[in-house]
C-alpha positions in Angstrom: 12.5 -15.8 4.8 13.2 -12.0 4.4 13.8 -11.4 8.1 17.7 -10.6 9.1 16.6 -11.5 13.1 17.1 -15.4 12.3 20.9 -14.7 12.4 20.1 -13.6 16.3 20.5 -9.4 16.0 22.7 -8.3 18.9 21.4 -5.5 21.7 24.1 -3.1 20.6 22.5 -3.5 16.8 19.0 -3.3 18.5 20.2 -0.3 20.5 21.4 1.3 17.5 17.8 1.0 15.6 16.3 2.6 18.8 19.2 5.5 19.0 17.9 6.8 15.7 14.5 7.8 17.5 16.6 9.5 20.1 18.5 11.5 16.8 15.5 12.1 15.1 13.6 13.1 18.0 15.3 16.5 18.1 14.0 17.7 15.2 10.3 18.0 16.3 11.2 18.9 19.5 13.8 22.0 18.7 12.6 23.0 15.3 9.1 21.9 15.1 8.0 22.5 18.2 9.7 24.7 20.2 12.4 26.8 19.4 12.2 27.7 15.1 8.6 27.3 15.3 8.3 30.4 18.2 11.5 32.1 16.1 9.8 31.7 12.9 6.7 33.6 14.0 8.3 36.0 16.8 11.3 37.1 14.4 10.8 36.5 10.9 6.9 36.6 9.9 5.1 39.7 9.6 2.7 39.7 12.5 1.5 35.8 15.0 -1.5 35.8 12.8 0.5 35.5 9.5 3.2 33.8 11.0 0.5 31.2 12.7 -1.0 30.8 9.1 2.1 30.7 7.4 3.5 27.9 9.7 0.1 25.6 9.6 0.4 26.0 5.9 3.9 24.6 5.9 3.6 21.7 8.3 0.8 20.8 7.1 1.2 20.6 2.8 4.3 18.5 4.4 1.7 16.2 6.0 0.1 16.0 3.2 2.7 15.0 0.9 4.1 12.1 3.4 0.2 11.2 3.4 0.3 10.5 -0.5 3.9 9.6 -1.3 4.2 7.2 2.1 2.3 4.3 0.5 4.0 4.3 -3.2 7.2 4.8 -1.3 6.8 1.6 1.0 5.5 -0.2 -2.0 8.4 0.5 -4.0 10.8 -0.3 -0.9 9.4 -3.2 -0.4 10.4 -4.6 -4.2 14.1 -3.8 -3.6 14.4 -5.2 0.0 16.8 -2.7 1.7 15.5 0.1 4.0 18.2 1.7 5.0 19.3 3.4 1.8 15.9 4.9 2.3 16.5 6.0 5.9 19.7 7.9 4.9 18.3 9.8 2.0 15.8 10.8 3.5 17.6 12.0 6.6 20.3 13.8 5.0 17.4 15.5 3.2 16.1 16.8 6.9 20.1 16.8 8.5 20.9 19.5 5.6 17.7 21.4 5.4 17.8 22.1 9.0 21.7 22.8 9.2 20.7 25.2 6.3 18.2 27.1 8.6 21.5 29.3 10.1 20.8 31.4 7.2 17.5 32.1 7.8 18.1 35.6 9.7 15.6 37.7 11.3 14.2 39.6 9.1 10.4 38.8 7.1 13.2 38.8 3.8 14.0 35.1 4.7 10.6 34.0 5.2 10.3 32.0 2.0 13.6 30.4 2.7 12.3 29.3 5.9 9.7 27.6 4.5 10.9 25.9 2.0 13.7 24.7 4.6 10.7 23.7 6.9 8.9 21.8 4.4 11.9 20.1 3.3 13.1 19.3 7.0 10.2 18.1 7.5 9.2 16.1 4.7 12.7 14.7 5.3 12.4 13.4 9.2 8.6 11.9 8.3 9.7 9.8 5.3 12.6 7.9 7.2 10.5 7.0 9.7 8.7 5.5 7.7 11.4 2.5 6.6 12.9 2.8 10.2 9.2 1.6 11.7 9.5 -1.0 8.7 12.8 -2.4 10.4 11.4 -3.1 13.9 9.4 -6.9 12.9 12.9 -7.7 10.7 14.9 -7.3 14.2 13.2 -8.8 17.2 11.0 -11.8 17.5 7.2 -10.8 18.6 8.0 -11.9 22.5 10.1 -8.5 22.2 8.0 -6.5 19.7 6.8 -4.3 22.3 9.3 -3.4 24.9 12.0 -2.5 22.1 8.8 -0.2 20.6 8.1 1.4 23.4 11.6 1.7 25.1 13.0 3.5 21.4 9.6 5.6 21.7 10.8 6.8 25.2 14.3 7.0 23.6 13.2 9.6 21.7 11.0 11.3 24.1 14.3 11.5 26.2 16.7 12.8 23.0 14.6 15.6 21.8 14.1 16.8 25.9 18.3 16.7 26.4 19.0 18.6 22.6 16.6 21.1 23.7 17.6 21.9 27.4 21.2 21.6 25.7 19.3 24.2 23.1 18.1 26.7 26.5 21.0 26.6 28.3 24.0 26.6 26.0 22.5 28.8 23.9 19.1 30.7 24.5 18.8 31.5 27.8 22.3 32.9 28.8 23.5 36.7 28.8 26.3 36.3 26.5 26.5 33.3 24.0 29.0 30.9 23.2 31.6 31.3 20.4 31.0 35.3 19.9 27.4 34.7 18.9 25.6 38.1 18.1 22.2 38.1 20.0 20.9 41.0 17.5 21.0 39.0 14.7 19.2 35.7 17.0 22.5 33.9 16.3 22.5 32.2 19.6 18.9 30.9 18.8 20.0 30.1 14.6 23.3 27.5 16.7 20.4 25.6 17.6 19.2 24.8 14.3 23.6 24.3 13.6 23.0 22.2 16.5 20.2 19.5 15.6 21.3 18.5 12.6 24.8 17.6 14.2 22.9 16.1 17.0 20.8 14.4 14.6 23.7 13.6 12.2 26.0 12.1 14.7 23.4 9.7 16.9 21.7 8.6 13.7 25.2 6.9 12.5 24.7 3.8 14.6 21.7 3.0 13.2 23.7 2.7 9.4 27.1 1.0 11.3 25.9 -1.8 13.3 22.0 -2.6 12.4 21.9 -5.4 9.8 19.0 -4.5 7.5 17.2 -6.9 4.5 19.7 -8.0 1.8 19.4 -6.0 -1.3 17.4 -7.6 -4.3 18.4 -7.2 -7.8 15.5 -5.4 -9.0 16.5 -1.9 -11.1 14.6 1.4 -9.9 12.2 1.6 -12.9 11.3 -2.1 -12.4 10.6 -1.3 -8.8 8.3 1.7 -9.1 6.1 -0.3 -11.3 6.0 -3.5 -9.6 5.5 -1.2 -6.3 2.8 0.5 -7.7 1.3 -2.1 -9.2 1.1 -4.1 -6.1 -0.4 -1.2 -4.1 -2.9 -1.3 -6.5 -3.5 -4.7 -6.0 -3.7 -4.1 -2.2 -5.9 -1.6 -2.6 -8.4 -3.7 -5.1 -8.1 -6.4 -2.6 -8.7 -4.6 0.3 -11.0 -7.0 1.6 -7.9 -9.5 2.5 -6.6 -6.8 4.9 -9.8 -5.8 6.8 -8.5 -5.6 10.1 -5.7 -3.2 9.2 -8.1 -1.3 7.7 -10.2 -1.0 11.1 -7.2 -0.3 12.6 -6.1 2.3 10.1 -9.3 4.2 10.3 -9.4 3.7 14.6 -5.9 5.2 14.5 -6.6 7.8 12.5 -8.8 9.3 15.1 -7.0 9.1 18.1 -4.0 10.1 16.8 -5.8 13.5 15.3 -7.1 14.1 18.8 -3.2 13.4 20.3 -1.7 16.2 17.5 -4.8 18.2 18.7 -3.5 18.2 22.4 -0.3 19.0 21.6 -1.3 21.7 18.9 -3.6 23.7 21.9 -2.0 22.2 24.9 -0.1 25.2 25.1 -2.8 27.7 24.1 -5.4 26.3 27.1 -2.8 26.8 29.5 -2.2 30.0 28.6 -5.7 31.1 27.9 -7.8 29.3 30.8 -5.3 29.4 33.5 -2.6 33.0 32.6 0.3 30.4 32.3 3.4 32.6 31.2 5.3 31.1 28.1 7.9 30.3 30.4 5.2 28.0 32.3 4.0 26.7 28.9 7.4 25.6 28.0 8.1 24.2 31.3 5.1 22.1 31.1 6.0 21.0 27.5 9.0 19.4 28.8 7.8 17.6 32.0 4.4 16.7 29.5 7.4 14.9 27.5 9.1 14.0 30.5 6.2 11.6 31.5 5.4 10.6 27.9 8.8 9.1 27.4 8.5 7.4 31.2 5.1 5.8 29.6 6.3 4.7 26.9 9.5 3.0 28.5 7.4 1.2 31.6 4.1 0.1 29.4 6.3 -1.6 26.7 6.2 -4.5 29.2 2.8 -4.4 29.3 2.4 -4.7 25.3 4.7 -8.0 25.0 2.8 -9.4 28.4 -0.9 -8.7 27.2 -0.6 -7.7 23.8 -0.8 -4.3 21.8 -4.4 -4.1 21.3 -4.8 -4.2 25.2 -1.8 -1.8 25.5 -3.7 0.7 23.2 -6.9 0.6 24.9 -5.8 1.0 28.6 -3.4 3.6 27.2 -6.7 5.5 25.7 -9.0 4.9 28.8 -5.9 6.5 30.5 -6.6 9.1 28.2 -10.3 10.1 28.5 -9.7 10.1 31.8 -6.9 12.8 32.5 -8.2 14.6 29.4 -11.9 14.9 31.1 -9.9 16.1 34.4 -7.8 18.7 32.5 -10.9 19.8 31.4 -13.1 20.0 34.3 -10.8 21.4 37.1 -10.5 25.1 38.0 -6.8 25.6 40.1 -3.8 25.5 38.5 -2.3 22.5 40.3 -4.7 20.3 39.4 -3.8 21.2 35.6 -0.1 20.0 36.1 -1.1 17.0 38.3 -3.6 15.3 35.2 -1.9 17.1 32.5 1.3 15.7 33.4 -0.1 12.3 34.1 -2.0 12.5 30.5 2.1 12.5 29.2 1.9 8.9 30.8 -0.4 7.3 28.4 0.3 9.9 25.3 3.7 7.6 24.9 2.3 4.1 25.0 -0.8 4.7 22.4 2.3 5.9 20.0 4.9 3.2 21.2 1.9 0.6 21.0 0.6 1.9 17.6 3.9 0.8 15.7 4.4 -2.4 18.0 0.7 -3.4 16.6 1.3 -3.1 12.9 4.9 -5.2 12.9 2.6 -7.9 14.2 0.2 -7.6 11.8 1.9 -6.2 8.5 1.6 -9.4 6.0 6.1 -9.6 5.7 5.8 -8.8 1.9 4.2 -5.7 2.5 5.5 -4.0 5.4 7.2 -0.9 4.1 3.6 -0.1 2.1 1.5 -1.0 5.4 4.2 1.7 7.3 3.5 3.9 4.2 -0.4 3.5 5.2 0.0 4.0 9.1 2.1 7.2 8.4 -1.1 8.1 6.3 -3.5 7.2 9.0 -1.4 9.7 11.1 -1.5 12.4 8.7 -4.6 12.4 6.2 -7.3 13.7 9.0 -4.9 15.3 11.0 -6.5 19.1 10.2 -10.1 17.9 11.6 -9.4 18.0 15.3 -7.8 21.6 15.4 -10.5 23.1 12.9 -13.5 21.7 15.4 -11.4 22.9 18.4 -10.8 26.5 16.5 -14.8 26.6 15.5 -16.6 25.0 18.9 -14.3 27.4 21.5 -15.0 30.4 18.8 -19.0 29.6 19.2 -19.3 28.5 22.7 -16.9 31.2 23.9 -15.0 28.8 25.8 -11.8 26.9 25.3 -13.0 24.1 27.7 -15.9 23.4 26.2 -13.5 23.8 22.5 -11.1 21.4 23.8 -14.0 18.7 24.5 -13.9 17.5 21.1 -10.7 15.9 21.7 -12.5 13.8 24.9 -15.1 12.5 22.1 -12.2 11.8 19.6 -10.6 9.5 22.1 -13.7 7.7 22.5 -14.6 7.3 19.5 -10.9 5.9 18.8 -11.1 3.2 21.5 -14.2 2.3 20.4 -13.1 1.1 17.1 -10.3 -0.3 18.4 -12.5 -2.8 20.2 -13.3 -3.8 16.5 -10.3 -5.0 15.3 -8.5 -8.2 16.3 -5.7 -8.4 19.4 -2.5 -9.4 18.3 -0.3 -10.9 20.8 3.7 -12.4 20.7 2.3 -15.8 20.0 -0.6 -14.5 17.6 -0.5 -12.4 14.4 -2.9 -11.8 11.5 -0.3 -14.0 9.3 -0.9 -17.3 11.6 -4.4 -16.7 12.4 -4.7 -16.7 8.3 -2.6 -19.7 8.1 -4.1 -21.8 10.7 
């Protein structure tokens, strides 16, 4: 038996695996999202068109890379046993590449630097979540599966919301910054980057201290990338044996390109349909996180009580629901209330997500199966802004643009009907063995 929980892992080691969301979480929220992502288009590309393209580019050859490599990764993990090893390479990788982004001054001469950071960085944080998702089914019995999911999901909702209100107020939005910072040269803004990697540096150290992981196997490198790839050929060939991942793969794959749609045009609907300033827009963006986190935390009960399928599904009827009202209404309060009660269920369909592959990942396999849901999460994940981009351009309205993503999230639930529930008490593995 491969699994390090039969020698009863302690809370403080369990807290440890979830503090690493809370670490990581800073990158996308900081860099990715909001404050390099608005720098690298406001200060350093040429114009917000090229900047818009340049960045898209980036992020998404990035995807695109974590969409090929995650699979032969996993299956090469999963020969040599350990995952941390992976974790840590992976995360220095994104720890130095965004530490590195000081440099990157504001001027268009750093804008291949920028990228290349950004690609890295981002490359980087993707990859180690990979093997840290892998951990979760070695560290907790199913009866906790869910709640430690969803309350590390919420965890990291919560760590990238404090580094970047720590970001604003230490160092963006004050007169004079800290430490003889020079605001003409955006050095203020550049701390931030200084200031995630530490962030993610120092909270990701419990994680490599006090979790146990899988004892290592004797297997050299060269032995494990062919008996890795081998086997994910096999799994492949034999995809029959793993149907129901497969359906859950492909119902993933939707709803979580119409959840990186919202977030990719939340901010450009508010702006456009209802003149919210981008001081509005980023308020929003942290109580939309705000309430994601909160979801994620109070509906992990609800996946170890009825089971993740369930979980997913209410979480997505949650969903259509707000999404259709976001849609529909016309004053600007009724935006916040159902766009801040979307954040609710945007959390748990995440949290739930990862909860539902530990319970059904065959043990053998479940770095490569990791490698396939980061995949699932990455491969279509161009479709839902492209149709958003095309249907607003030819209907002349962002409302009726943005109503792909209700359609998406249908479409989503109703494959996830197809595939079978998973409960504490029932996985894929036992139903095969019964």
């Amino acid at each position: 038996m491969n699994d390090v929980r039969d020698g009863k892992v302690s809370k403080w080691a369990l807290f440890s695996w979830a503090l690493y969301d809370w670490a990581n979480s800073a990158f996308f929220a900081v860099i990715q999202t909001f404050v390099f992502a608005t720098y690298f288009v406001s200060s350093i590309a040429e114009n917000d068109a090229s900047g818009s393209a340049y960045w898209g580019n980036t992020i998404g050859a990035a995807g695109l890379v974590i969409a090929v490599l995650g699979p032969v990764l996993g299956s090469i993990a999963d020969q040599t046993g350990r995952r941390k090893p992976w974790i840590f390479g992976f995360s220095l990788l994104c720890i130095l590449a965004t530490g590195l982004l000081w440099f990157v001054e504001p001027s268009n001469n750093f804008l291949l630097l920028a990228l290349v950071l950004i690609f890295l960085g981002t490359v980087g944080s993707e990859a180690a979540i990979i093997f840290y998702n892998a951990m979760l089914p070695t560290l907790v019995e199913n009866e906790r599966m869910g709640r430690w999911s969803g309350w590390a999901w919420g965890l990291g909702y919560a760590g990238g919301l404090v580094c970047l209100v720590v970001s604003l107020f230490l160092f963006i939005q004050v007169d004079v910054p800290p430490f003889g910072l020079d605001p003409s040269q955006a050095e203020g803004v550049r701390a931030t980057f200084v200031l995630v990697a530490v962030w993610y540096l120092l909270f990701s150290i419990p994680l490599f201290t006090s979790t146990p992981d899988l004892e290592h196997r004797s297997v050299g490198m060269r032995k494990a990338v062919r008996n890795g790839w081998k086997q994910l050929k096999t799994s492949i060939k034999n995809v029959q044996q793993y149907k129901p991942i497969v359906r859950f793969l492909v119902a993933r794959m939707i709803f979580i390109d119409a959840l990186a749609t919202v977030f990719a045009f939340g901010g450009i609907y508010a702006a456009g349909t209802f003149d919210m300033t981008e001081r509005d827009v980023l308020i929003f963006g942290i109580g939309l996180n705000l309430t994601a986190g909160l979801g994620a935390a109070l509906f992990a009960w609800i996946d170890d009580w009825l089971g993740s399928k369930k979980t997913i599904l209410y979480a997505l009827a949650g969903l259509i629901l707000t999404t259709s009202m976001v849609l529909l209404v016309r004053a600007e309060l009724w935006f916040w209330v159902f766009g801040l009660l979307l954040g609710v269920f945007v959390g748990p369909v995440q949290a739930a997500s990862r909860t539902y592959m530990g319970r059904i990942a065959p043990e053998n396999l479940r770095n490569q199966m990791f490698g396939l849901f980061a995949l699932s999460g990455k491969v279509t994940a161009f479709v839902g802004p492209i149709l958003v981009g095309w249907l607003s351009y030819l209907a002349g309205s962002q409302r009726i643009g943005m109503s792909i993503i209700v359609l998406f999230f249908i479409i989503g639930m109703v494959l996830m009907l197809g595939v079978p529930e998973v409960t504490p008490t029932k996985t894929l593995e036992s139903e095969n063995n019964a």
